[in-house]
C-alpha positions in Angstrom: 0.0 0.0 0.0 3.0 2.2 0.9 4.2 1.6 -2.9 0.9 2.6 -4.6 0.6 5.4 -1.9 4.2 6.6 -3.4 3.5 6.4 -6.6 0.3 7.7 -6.9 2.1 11.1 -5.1 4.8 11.4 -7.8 2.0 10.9 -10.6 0.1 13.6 -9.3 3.7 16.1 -8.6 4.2 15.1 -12.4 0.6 15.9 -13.2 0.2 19.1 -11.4 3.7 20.5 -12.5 3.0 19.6 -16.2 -0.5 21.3 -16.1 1.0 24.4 -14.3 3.9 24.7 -17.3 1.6 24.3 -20.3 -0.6 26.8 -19.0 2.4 29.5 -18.4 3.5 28.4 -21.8 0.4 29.5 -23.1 -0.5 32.8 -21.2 3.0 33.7 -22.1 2.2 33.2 -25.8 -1.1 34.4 -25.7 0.1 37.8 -23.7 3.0 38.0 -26.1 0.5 37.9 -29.3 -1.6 40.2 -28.1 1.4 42.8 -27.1 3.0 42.5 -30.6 -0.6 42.9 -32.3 -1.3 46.4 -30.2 2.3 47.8 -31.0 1.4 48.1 -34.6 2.0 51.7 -35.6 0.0 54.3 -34.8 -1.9 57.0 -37.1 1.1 59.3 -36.5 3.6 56.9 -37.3 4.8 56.2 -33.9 5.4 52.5 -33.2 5.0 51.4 -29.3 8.3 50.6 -28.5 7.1 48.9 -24.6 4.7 46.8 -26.1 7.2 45.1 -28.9 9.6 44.8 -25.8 7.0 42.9 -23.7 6.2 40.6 -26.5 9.4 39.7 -27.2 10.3 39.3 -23.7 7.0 36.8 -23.4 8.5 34.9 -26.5 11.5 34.7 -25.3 10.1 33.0 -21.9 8.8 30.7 -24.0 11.6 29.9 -25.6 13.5 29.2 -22.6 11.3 27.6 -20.5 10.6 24.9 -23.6 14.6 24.6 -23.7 14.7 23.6 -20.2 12.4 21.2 -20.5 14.2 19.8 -23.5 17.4 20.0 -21.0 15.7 18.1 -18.2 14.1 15.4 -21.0 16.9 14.9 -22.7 20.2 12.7 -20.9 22.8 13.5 -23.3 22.8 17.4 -22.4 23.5 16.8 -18.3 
């Protein structure tokens, strides 16, 4: 029972921890679309320079946080 108990607590870890990443991953992306398609240019011709920043920081997050995971996945890289 001990055994079950054990591995039913690292399924759930894995569970909660995956569900918890994906949905970063996607608010990230999602924030980061929605930043890049409000700094379009303006009537006047100015482009918002803070809300192209923010995107590409949020796509950038993304990146990294999907290269970690490929680091931790992945044996050959430790």
């Amino acid at each position: 029972m001990e055994l079950f108990m054990q591995e039913a607590s690292s399924f759930v870890t894995v569970l909660v921890v995956a569900i918890c990443i994906a949905s970063a991953i996607s608010i990230l992306y999602a924030t980061g679309l929605r930043l890049w398609a409000g700094s379009a240019v303006d009537a006047e011709g100015n482009a918002h320079l803070m809300a192209r920043l923010g995107s590409v920081v949020c796509f950038a997050a993304c990146v990294a946080i999907v290269l970690f995971a490929l680091w931790l996945m992945i044996p050959v890289f430790h």
